[in-house]
N, C-alpha and C positions, 0 to 999 in steps of 0.2 A: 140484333141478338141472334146468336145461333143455336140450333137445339144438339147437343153431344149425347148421344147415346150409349153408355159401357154396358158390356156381360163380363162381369166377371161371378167368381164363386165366393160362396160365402165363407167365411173364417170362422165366424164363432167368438168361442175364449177364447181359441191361438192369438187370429188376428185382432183380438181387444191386448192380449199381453205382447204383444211384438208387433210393435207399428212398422217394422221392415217389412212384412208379410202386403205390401203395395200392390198384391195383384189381386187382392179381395174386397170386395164390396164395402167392407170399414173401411178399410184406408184409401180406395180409390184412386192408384196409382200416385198417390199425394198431388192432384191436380186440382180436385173441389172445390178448395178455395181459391187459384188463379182462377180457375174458369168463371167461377161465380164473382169474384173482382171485374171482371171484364166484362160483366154483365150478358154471362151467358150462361141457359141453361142447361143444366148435367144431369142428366139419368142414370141412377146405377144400378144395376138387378141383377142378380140369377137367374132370372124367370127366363126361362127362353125354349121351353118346350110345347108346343102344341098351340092352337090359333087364340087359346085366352091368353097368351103370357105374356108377358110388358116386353119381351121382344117384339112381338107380334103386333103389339098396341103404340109403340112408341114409334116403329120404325119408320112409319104411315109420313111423319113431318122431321124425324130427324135428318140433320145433313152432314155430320159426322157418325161415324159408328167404329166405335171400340170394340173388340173382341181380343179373344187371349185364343194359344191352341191348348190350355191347361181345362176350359169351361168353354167350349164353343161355340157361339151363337151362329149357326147355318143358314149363310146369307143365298137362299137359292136363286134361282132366277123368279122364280112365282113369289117370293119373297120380294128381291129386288123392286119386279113394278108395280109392290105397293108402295114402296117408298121415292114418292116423287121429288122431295128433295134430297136425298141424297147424291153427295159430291165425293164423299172422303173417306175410307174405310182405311181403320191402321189397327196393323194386328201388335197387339203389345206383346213382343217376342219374334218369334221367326215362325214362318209355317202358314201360308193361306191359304193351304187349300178348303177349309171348309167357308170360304167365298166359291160361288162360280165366277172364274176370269173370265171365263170367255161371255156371258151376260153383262160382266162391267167392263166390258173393253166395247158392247154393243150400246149399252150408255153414257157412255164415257166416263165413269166414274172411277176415278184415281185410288188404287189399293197401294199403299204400302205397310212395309215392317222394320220393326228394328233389327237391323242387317249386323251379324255378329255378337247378336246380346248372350247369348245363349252357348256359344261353340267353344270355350272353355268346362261349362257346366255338364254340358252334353256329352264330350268326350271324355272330361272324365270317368263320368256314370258308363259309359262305356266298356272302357279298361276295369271297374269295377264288376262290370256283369260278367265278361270275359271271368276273370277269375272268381266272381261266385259261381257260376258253370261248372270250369273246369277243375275247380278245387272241390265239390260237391259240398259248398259250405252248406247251402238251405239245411237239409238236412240232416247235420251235423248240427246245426242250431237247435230246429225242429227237439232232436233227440234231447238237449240238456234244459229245454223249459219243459219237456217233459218226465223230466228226473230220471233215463235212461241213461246207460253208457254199454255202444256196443261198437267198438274201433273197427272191424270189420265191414259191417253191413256199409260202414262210411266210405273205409277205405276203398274198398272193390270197386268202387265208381270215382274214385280220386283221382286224378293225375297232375303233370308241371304243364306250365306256359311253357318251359322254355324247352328249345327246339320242335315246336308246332306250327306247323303253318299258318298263317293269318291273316285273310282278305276282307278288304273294306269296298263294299257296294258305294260309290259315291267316291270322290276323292276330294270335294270343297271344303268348306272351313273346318267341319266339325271331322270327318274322316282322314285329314291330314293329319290333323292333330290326333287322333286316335294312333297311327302309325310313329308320331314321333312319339308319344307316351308307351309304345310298346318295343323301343328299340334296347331301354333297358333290361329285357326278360329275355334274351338271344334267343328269339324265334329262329325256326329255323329260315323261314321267308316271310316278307310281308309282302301282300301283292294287293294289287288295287285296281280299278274295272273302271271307267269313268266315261262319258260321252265327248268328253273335250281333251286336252293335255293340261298337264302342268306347266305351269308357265318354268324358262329356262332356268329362272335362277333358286327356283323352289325343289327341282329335282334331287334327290339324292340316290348312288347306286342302290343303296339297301332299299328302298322303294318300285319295286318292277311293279312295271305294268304289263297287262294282261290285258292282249283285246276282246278275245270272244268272254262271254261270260258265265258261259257252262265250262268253259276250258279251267278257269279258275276255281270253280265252286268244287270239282273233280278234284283238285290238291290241296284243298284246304282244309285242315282240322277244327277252327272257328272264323265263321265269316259275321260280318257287323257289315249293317245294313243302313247309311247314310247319307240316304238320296231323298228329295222332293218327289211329294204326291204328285202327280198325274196321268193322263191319260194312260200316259206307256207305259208308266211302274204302278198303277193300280192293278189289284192281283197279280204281279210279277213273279212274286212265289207262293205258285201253285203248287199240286199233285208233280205236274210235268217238273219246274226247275226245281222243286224241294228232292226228288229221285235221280237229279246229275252231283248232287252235294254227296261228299263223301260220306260214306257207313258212318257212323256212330260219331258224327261232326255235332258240333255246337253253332247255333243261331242268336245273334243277339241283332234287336231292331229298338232303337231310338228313332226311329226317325217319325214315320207313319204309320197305323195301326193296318189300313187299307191295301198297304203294299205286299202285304201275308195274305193269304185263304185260312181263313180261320180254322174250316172246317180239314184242310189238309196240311196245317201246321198240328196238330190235334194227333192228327192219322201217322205222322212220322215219328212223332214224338213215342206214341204208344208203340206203333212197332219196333221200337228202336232205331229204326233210319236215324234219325235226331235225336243225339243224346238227352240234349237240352236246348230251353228256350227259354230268355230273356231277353226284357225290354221294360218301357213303362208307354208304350202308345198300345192305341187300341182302336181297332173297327167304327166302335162309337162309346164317346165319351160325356159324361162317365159310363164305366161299362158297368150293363143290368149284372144282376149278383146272377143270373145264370147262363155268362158268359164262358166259352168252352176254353178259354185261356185259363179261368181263376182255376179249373180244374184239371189242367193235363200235365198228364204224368211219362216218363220212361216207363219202361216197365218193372224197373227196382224202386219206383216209388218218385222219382225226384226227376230232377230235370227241369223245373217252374221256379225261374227268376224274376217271376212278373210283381211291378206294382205300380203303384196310381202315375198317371203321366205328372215326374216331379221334376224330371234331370235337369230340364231348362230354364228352376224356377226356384235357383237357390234364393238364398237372402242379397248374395253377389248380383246375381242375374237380374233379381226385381228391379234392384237400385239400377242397371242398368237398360232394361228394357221401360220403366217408366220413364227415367229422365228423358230416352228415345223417344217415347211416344209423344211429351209434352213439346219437344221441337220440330216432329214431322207436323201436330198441331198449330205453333207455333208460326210454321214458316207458313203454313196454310193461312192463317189469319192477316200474317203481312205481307203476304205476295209474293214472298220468297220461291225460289226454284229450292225444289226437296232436293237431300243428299241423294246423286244416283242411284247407290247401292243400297238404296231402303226401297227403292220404286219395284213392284211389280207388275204395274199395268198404269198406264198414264195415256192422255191422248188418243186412247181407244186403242193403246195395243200394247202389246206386251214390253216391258221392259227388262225382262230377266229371261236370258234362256233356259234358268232351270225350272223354268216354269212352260213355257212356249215358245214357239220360234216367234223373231221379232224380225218381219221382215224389212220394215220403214226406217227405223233406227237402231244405231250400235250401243248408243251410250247406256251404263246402266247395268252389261250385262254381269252379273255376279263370276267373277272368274274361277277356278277349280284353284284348291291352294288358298293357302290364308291370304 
């Protein structure tokens, strides 16, 4: 018997009337009953805050561990060496960094994810924020549940997608895809910033790339922010790079809450440096109600595209990051070797460069490009 341990969040009524909602504590990625057929134990909770929570309690003997990046059980290191049997961590979705790698590469314990569940979902919410930004919808909404009509106050912060320039932090699954979804809107550039290349046959002219990454942020009208947490792109947009981004540009981040300065995403916003700012990640999740995002404004009021980390987590997405998780489980239980491209640390080392360098082995590495 093995002990499986989920975090997920709780649904409610939602998830009692829509058993797609699989990434909630009622439906439980619809695994429950396989796992308990095979006579294995499954824990499912929300509780994952502070040293009483059935994270905290459970983790002690479990040897799998489920987490989502929508509810995240923060697997620390000081966390880790309670958990002596622990083999297996799989994050239902994309995104681990609220694992320590570098702790599970020091116990050898194998992290992966469902690699591409998400990057249809993601990018479109993307090109979505893109144009609630720059179309100043919020606030045009705003105005008509409040029984107001004043086309002005809208308009004067309005403008088009097209012929605006538009770079993507990141160029792998999900920010490729953001570029091909915005070639119908005749930007004027789309440009892209990435640690690797695209591979040859993925390139297109309308796709420049840009190697420095203040050189880019300097021509851009809205930049979208689709890189992996860590080390290097934790706080990347600070005071310092938020001040190379052009006057009055647009920021959208789907990726990581951590990779923004909360506090000097805030400060650009208000002085207008930053028009606006949208995303659905956050610092820490869920974010406390007086988080300096729920509240930052331009200075004409608007500018705040934010809301709960959803994009990755449609009804499409669950169905596909559950059925992932039940087979990265799966091959765990019959010996199987995992799909490469769900590995992010195996063996005691990295398996994905967008995570760490991997110095021992190649296989595995998540390439730039769908």
């Amino acid at each position: 018997m093995v002990k499986v341990l989920a975090i997920l969040y709780k649904g409610g009524k939602a998830a009692e009337e829509e058993q797609k909602l699989l990434g909630t504590v009622e439906n439980s990625l619809g695994i429950a009953d396989w796992l308990k057929q095979n006579g294995h134990e499954f824990v499912v909770t929300d509780s994952k805050e502070g040293p009483d929570s059935d994270f905290q309690k459970h983790i002690v003997d479990a040897e799998i561990l489920i987490t989502t990046p929508f509810h995240p059980g923060y697997l620390t290191e000081e966390v880790m060496n309670k958990a002596k049997n622990l083999k297996l961590c799989v994050t239902a979705g994309v995104g681990s960094d609220h694992i320590d790698l570098n702790a599970a590469n020091k116990r050898n314990i194998t992290v992966a994810e469902v690699s591409g569940s998400n990057v249809v979902s993601v990018a479109e919410h993307v090109v979505m924020s893109i144009l609630v930004l720059v179309r100043n919808f919020v606030p045009a909404h705003e105005q008509i549940v409040a029984d107001d009509w004043n086309v002005a106050e809208i308009a004067r912060n309005a403008y088009d997608l097209e012929d605006k320039v538009v770079g993507t932090v990141g160029c792998g699954r999900i920010g490729y895809r953001v570029l091909e979804r915005l070639q119908g809107f005749n930007c004027k550039e789309l440009l892209w910033f990435d640690y690797t290349d695209l591979p040859e046959d993925k390139k297109k002219p309308e796709f420049k790339r840009v190697d420095k990454l203040e050189d880019m942020l300097a021509r851009c009208d809205v930049v979208t922010i689709n890189c992996p947490l860590h080390e290097k792109t934790k706080g990347l947009f600070n005071k310092e790079i938020l001040s190379k981004m052009k006057p009055g540009s647009w920021l959208v981040n789907t990726a990581r809450g951590a990779i923004c300065v909360r506090a000097d995403v805030k400060d650009a916003l208000a002085s207008g440096h930053l028009r606006g700012y949208a995303g659905d990640v956050w610092d820490v999740q869920p974010a406390p109600k007086d988080h300096s995002w729920r509240h930052a404004f331009n200075p004409l009021g608007g500018g705040n595209g934010m809301v709960p980390h959803y994009s990755g987590t449609t009804l499409d997405a669950q169905i596909r990051y559950a059925n992932g998780t039940k087979d990265i489980i799966d091959r765990y239980f019959s010996g199987k070797d995992q799909d490469p491209a769900n590995l992010i640390v195996i063996n005691g080392d990295y398996a994905s460069k967008a995570y760490g360098e991997r110095e021992k082995k190649a296989s595995g590495q998540k390439p730039a490009g769908p």
